[in-house]
VMD Tcl script that draws the C-alpha trace (Angstrom):
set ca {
  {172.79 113.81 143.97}
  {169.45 112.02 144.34}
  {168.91 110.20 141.22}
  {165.00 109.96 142.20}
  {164.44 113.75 140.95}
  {163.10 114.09 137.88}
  {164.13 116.57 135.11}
  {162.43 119.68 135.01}
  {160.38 120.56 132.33}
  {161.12 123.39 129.88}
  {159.74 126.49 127.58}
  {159.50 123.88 124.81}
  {156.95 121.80 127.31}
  {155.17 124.67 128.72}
  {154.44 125.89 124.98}
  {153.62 122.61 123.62}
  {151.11 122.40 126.29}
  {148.88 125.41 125.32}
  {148.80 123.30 122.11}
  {147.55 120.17 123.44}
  {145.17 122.53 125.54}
  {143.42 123.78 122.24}
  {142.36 120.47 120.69}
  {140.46 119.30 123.85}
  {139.24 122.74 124.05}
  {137.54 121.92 121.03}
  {136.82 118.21 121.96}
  {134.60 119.11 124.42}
  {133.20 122.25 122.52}
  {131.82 119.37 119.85}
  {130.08 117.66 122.26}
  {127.54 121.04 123.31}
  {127.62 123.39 120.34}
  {125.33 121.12 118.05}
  {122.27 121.34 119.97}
  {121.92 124.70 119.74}
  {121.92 124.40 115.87}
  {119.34 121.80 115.99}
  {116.05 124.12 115.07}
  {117.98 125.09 112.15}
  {119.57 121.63 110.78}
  {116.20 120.24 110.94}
  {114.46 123.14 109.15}
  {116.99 122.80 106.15}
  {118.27 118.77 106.20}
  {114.75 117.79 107.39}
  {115.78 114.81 108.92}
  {113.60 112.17 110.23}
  {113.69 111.75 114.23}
  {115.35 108.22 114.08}
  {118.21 110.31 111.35}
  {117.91 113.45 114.18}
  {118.84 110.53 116.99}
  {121.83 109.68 115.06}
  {122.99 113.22 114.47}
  {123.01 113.88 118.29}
  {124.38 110.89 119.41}
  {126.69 108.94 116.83}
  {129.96 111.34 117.59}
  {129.59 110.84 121.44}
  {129.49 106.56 120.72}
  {131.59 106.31 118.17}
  {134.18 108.61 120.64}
  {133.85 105.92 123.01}
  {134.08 102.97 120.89}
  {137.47 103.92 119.25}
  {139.11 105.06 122.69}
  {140.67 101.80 123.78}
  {141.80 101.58 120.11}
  {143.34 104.62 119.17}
  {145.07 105.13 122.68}
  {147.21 101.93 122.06}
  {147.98 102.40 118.73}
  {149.33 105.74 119.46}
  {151.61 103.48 121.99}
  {152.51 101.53 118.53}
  {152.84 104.50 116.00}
  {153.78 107.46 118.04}
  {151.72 109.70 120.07}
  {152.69 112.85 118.09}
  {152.08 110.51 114.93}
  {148.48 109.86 115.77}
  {147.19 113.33 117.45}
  {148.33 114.89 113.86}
  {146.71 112.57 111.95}
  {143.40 112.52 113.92}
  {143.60 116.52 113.81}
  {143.80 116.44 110.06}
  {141.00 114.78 109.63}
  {138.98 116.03 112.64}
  {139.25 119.03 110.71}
  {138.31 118.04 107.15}
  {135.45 116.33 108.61}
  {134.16 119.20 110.37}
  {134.54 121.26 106.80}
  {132.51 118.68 105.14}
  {129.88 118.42 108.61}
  {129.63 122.33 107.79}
  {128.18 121.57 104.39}
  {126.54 118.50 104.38}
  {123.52 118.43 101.86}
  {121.91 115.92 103.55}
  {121.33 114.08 107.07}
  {122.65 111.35 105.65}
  {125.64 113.05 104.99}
  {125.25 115.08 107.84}
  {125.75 111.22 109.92}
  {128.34 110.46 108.31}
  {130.50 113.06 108.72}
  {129.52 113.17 112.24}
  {130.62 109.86 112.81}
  {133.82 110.36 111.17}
  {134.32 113.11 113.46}
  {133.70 110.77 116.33}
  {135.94 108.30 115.21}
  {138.85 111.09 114.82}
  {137.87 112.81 118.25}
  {138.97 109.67 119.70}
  {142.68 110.22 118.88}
  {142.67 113.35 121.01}
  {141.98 113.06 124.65}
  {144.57 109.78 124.59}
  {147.28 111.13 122.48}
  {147.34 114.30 124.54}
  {147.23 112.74 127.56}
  {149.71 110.33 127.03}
  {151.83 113.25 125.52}
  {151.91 115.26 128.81}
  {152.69 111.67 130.61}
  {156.08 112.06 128.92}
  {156.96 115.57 128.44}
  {156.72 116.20 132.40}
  {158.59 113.70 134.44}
  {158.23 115.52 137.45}
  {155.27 114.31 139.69}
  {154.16 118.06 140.83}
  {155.16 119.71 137.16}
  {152.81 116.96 135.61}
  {150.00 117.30 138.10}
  {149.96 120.45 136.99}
  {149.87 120.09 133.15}
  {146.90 117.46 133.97}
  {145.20 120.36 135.75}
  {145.67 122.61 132.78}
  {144.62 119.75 130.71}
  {141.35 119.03 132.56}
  {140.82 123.06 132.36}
  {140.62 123.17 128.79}
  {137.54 120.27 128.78}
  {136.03 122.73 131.18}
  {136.20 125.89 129.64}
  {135.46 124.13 126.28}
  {132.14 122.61 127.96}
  {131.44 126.09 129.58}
  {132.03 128.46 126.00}
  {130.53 125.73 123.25}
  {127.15 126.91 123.98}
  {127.80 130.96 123.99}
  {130.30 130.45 121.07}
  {128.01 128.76 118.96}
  {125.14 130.68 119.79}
  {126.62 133.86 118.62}
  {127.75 132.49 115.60}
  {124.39 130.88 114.54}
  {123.43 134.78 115.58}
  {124.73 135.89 112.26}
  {125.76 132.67 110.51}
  {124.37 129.47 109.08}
  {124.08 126.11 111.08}
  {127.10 124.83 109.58}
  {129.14 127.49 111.14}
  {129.60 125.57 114.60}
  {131.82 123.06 112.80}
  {133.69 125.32 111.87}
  {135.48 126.61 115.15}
  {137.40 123.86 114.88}
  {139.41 124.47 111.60}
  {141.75 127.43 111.90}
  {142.67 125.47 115.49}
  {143.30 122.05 113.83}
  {145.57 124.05 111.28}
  {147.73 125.59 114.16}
  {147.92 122.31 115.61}
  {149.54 120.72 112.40}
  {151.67 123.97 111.72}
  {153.19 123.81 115.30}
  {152.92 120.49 116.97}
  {156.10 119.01 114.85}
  {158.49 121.30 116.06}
  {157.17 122.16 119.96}
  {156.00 118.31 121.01}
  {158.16 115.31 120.72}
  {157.57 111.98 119.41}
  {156.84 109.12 121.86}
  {156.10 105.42 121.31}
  {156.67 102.15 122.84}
  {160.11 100.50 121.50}
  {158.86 96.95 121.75}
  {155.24 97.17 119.91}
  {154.06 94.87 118.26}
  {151.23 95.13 115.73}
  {147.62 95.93 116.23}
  {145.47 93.40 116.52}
  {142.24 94.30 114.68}
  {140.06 91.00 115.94}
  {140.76 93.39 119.08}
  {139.75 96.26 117.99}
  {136.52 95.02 116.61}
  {135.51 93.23 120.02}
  {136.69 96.32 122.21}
  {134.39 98.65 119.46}
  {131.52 96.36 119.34}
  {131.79 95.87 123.06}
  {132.02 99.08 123.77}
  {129.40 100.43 121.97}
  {126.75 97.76 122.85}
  {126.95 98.67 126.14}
  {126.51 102.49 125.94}
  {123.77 102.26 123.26}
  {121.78 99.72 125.90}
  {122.48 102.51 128.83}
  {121.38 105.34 126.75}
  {118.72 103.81 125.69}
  {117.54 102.48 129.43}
  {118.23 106.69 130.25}
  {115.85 107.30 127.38}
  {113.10 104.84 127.43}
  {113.52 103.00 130.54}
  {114.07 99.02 131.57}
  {113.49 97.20 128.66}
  {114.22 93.90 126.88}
  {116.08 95.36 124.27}
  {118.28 97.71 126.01}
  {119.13 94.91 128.23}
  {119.92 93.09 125.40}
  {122.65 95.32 124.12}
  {123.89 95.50 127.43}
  {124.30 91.63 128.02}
  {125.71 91.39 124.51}
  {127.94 93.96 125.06}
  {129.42 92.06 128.56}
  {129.56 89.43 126.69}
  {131.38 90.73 123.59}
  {133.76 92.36 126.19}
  {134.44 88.99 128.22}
  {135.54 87.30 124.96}
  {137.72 90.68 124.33}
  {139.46 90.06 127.74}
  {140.05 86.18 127.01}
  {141.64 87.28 123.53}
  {143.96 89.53 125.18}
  {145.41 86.89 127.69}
  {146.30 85.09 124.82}
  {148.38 87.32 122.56}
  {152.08 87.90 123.32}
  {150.97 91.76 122.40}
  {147.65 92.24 123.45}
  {145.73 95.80 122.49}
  {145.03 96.19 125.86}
  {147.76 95.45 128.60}
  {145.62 93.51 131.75}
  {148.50 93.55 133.85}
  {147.53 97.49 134.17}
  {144.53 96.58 135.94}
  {146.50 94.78 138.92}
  {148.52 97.77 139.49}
  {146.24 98.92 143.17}
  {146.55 102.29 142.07}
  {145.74 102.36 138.50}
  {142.89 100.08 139.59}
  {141.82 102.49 142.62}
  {142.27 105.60 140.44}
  {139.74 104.19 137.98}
  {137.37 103.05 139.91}
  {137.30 106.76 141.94}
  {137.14 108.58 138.63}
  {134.14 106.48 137.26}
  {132.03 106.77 139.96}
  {132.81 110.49 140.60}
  {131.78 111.02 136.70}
  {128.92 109.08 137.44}
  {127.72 111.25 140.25}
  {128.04 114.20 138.66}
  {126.42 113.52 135.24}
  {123.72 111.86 137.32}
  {122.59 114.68 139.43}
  {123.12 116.96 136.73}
  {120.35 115.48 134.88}
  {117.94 116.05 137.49}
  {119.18 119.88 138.53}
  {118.89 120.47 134.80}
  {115.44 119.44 134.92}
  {114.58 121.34 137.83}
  {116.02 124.71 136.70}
  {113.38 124.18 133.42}
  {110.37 122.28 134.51}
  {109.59 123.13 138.20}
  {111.49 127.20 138.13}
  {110.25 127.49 134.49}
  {113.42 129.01 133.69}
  {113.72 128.95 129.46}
  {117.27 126.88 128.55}
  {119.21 129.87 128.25}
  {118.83 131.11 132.03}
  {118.96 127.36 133.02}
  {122.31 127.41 130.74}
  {123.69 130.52 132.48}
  {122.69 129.06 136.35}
  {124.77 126.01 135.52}
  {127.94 128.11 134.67}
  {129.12 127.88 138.71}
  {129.84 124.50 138.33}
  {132.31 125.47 135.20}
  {133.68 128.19 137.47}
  {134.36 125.74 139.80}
  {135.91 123.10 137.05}
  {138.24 125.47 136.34}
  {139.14 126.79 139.76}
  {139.81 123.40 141.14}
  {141.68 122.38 138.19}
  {144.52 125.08 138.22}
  {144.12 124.83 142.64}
  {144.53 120.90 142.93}
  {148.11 121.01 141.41}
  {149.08 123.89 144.32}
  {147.96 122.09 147.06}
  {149.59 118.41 146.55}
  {152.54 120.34 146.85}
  {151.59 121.31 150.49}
  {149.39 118.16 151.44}
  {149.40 114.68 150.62}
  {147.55 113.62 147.33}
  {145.48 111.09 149.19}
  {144.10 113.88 151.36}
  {143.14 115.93 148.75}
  {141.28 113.19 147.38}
  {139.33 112.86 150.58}
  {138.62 116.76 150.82}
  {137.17 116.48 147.40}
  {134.68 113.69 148.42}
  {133.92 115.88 151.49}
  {133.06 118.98 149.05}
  {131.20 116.57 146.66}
  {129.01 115.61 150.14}
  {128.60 119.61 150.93}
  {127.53 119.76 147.97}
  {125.00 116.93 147.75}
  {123.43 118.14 151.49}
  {123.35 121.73 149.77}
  {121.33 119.94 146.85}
  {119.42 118.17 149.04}
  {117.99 121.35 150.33}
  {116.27 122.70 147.28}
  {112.60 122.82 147.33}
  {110.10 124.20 145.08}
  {110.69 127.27 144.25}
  {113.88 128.02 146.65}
  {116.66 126.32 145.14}
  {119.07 128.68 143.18}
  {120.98 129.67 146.20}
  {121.48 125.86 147.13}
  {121.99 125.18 143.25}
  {124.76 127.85 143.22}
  {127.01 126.83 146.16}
  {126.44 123.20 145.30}
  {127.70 123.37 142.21}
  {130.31 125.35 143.19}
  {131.48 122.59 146.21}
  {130.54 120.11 143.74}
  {133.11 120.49 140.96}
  {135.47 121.55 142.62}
  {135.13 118.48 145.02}
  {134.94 116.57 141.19}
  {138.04 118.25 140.17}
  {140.21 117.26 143.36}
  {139.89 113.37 142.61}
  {139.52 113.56 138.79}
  {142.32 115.54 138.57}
  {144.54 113.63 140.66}
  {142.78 110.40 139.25}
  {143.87 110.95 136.10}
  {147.58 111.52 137.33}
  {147.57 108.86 138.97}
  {146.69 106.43 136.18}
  {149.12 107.38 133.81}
  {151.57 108.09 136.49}
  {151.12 104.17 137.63}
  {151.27 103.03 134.44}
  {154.85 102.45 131.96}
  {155.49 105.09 129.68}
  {155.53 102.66 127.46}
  {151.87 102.15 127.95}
  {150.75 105.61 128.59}
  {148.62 105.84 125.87}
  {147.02 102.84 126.97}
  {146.21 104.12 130.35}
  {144.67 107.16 129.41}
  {142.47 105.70 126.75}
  {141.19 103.27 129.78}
  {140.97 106.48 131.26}
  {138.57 108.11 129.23}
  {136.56 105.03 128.58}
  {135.75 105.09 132.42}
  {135.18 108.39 132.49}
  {132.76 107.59 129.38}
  {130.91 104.86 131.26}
  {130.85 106.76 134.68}
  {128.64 109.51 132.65}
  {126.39 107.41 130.59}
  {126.14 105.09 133.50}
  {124.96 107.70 135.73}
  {122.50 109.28 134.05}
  {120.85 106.10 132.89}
  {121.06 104.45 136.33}
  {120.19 107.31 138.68}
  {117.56 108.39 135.84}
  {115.65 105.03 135.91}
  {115.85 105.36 139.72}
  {114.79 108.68 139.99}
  {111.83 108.08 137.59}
  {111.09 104.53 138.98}
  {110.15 107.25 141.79}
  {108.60 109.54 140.19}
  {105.90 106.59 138.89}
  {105.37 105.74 142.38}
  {104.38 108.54 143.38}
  {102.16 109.61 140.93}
  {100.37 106.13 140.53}
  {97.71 107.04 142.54}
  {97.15 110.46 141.49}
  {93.51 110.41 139.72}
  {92.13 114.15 138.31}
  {88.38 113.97 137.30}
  {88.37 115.11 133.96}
  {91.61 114.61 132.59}
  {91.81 112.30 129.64}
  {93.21 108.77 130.81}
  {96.14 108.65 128.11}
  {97.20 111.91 128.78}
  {96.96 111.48 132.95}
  {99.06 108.08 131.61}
  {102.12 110.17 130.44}
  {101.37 112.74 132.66}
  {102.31 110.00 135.87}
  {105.60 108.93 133.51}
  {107.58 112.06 133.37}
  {107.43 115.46 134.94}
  {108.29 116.92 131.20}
  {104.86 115.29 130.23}
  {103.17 116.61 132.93}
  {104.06 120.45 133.08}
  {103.07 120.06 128.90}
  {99.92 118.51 129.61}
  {98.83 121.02 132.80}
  {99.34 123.22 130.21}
  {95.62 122.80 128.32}
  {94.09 121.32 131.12}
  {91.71 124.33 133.17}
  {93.70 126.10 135.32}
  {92.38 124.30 138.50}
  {93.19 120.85 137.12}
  {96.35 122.28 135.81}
  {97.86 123.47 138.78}
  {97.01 120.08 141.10}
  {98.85 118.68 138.34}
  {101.54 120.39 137.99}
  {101.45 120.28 141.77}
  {101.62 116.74 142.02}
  {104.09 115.90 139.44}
  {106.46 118.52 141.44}
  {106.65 117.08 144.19}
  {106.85 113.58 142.99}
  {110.13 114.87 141.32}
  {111.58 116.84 144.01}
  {111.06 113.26 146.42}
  {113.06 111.37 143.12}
  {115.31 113.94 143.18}
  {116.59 113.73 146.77}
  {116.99 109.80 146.94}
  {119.11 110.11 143.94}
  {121.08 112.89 145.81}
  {121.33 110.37 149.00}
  {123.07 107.82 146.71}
  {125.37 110.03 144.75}
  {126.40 111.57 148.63}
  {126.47 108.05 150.16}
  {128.63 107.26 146.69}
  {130.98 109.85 148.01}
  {130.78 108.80 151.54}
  {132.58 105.36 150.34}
  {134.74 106.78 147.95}
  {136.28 109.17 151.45}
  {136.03 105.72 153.55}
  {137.93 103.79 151.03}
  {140.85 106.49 150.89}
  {140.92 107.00 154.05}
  {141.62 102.97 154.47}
  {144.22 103.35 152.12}
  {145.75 106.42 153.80}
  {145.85 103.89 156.93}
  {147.94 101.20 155.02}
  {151.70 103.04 154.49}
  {152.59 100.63 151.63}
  {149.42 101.60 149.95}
  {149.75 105.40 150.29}
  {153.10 105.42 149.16}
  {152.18 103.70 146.55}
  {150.15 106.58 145.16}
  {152.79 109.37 146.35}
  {153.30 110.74 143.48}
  {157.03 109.58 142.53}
  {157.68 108.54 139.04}
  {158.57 105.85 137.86}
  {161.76 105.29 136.12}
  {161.68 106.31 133.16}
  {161.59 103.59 129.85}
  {160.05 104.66 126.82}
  {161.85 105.52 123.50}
  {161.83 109.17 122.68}
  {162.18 109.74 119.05}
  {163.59 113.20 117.95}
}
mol new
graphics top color blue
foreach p $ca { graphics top sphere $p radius 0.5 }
foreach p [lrange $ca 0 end-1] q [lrange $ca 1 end] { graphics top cylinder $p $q radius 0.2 }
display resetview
């Protein structure tokens, strides 16, 4: 008997993965279903635009921030432990986010909401790293895992549109409830309890430098996405490096650090990260720019642009139940390459679109593009907690998320400032007789400011306006589509080096490791 196979999983694991499936559902629901209820928050809360800032964007920072936290102190307390807990008061936040009086409240609760949101995508990641020992069963329960984000993504925005249909604003919090209930009704009796045997305790000088770290560096690339290069932004940004540099020293120096190092020297952990960033940070950074063109050069009203993105959900979904059928036919480490090949079709397919001719191209790019996502996020993600010691799992897949967290913010304030350093160029030497200099000014910043202002200009300065500022964007657009296909070029190269180096490849094969961690009944 080979004592390198793996138990097989059972009803009790298949079951209790439909309920880890419904929380992240809902994770990524939270993230899309507020800005539809935006008009009507601000009519009633009034909020100021610095409070409306805050609404928007706390729960997405404060998500980040805890990550790194919460996933190793589910290592400490129990992974069951700590997705209960944070799905308690996920949903007694989201009750009181449903009635807040205020925007101040309305912040709050939103942040609180963040903060518990962070106990879910670790918990229930590091949950299916134990309850599925076998590689191919768990590849599989990652790929239903990655499914729900998707479909969650793809529904928060019809959901909450036909509930704010016949309902009040606060009724998108809501959704989350009656879920969070089944969760804490069920989840004792169909998953099991996992923690590391030999944890120590948290360390909360840690956690404070990992949080303020964290954070300082996301608020400085949102804000660089927002406003541009900038002294300040670049200010959180070094701070935050720095803040994260005295996090690192801090851990090499505790006999039970918050976050385990020696992870990071583990090639595939390390490789698996590094792929899964930059693929995140591809995709969020084209996005940005094929959401603008759907709006501001097609003129299509956010709805229609909403429904034309929906392929690439399609296609989140389809490669995430496909990639766990075909690494039992092929080799993992050529399904990663085939999914940087599909994220380059899809780039050239991008690369195609033109003024008023891109829908087709949008369509089968998007289609080729997530699936291409799925095939090395998927297997990414596998591979990280699959490299990692059960013991630690929790640990891995918080890292994992907090690249995954970078990779998007990264992209779309990188590739933006690129794509709008661009757009400037372009339009610097564009003069209109007759148009009023500040307004020509913002006009040559953005192509949103443009298409606003062509709109009371006479229709002959208009339209060489709108002209102008059209092209300009479609040139931005396609060197930022160069670098997110050459991005994908190296990411093929690099596997394809790896696949060439036996030790390597087998070192990302798949097998599990032996087995360690307590399991607590």
């Amino acid at each position: 008997m080979n004592s390198n196979v793996s138990p097989r999983a059972g009803s009790k694991e298949w079951i209790g993965l439909a309920v880890i499936a419904l929380p992240c559902l809902l994770y990524a629901m939270d993230l899309t279903v507020l800005y539809l209820a935006i008009p009507q928050l601000a009519a009633e809360l009034k909020p100021s635009s610095s409070q409306m800032l805050w609404i928007v964007d706390i729960y997405g920072f404060l998500v980040a921030g805890f990550l790194i936290t919460m996933g190793t102190l589910g290592d400490r307390i129990g992974r069951r432990k700590l997705l209960l807990m944070g799905a308690a008061a996920f949903g007694v936040a989201s009750v009181f986010a449903a009635f807040s009086k205020s925007a101040e409240m309305l912040i709050a609760t939103r942040a609180l909401l963040g903060i518990t949101a962070a106990t879910l995508a670790p918990s229930t990641l590091s949950l299916i790293r134990n309850m599925f020992l076998d590689a191919n069963e768990r590849t599989f329960a990652i790929g239903i895992w990655g499914t729900s984000f998707s479909i969650g993504g793809a529904i928060g925005p019809l959901v909450g549109g036909m509930l704010l249909e016949h309902f009040w604003w606060g009724s998108v919090f809501l959704l989350s409830v009656p879920v969070m209930v089944l969760l804490l009704l069920v989840g004792p009796k169909l998953l099991p309890e996992f923690k590391d045997p030999n944890a120590g305790r948290l360390d909360f000088t840690s956690a404070l430098l990992s949080l303020l770290g964290v954070l300082s560096v996301i608020y400085g690339l949102k804000k660089i996405s927002e406003e541009g290069l900038g002294k300040v932004p670049l200010a959180f940004i070094f701070a935050g490096i720095f803040v994260g540099f005295l996090f690192v020293r801090r851990q090499k120096t505790l006999s039970d650090p918050l976050l385990d190092l020696e992870l990071f020297k583990i090639p595939a952990f390390s490789g698996a990260l590094v792929a899964n960033t930059m693929v995140i940070f591809v995709a969020l950074g084209s996005f940005l720019f094929v959401t603008q063109y759907l709006q501001l050069i097609l003129g299509l009203s956010p709805l229609e642009a909403g429904l034309w993105t929906l392929p690439g959900a399609v296609g989140n979904v389809v490669g995430s139940l496909t990639v766990p059928i075909l690494v039992r036919r092929i080799r993992r480490l050529y399904v990663v390459i085939g999914g940087c090949v599909l994220c380059i079709l899809g780039f050239f397919l991008y690369f195609q679109i033109e003024g008023g001719s891109g829908l087709v191209y949008i369509f089968l790019g998007a289609l080729c593009l997530s699936i291409g996502i799925c095939c090395v996020v998927i297997l990414g993600t596998d591979i990280i907690v699959g490299a990692a010691p059960p013991e630690r799992a929790g640990a891995a897949a918080s890292i994992s998320e907090t690249g995954a967290e970078f990779g998007g913010v990264m992209g779309i304030a990188v590739l933006g400032s690129i794509g709008t350093a661009v757009y400037k160029n372009r339009m610097k030497e564009i003069s209109l007789d007759g148009t009023d200099p500040h307004s020509l000014e913002a006009a040559k910043s953005t192509l949103g400011a443009a298409v606003a202002i062509a709109k009371d200009l006479p229709e002959q300065l208009g339209n060489a306006l709108t002209e102008a500022a059209r092209l300009a964007f479609l040139d931005s657009m396609r060197l930022v589509i160069l670098i997110c296909a050459g991005i994908s070029t190296v990411l093929a190269v690099g596997a394809l080096f790896i696949l060439k180096n036996p030790k390597k490849a087998e070192d990302i094969s798949g097998v599990p490791r032996e087995e360690t961690a307590e399991m607590v009944e």
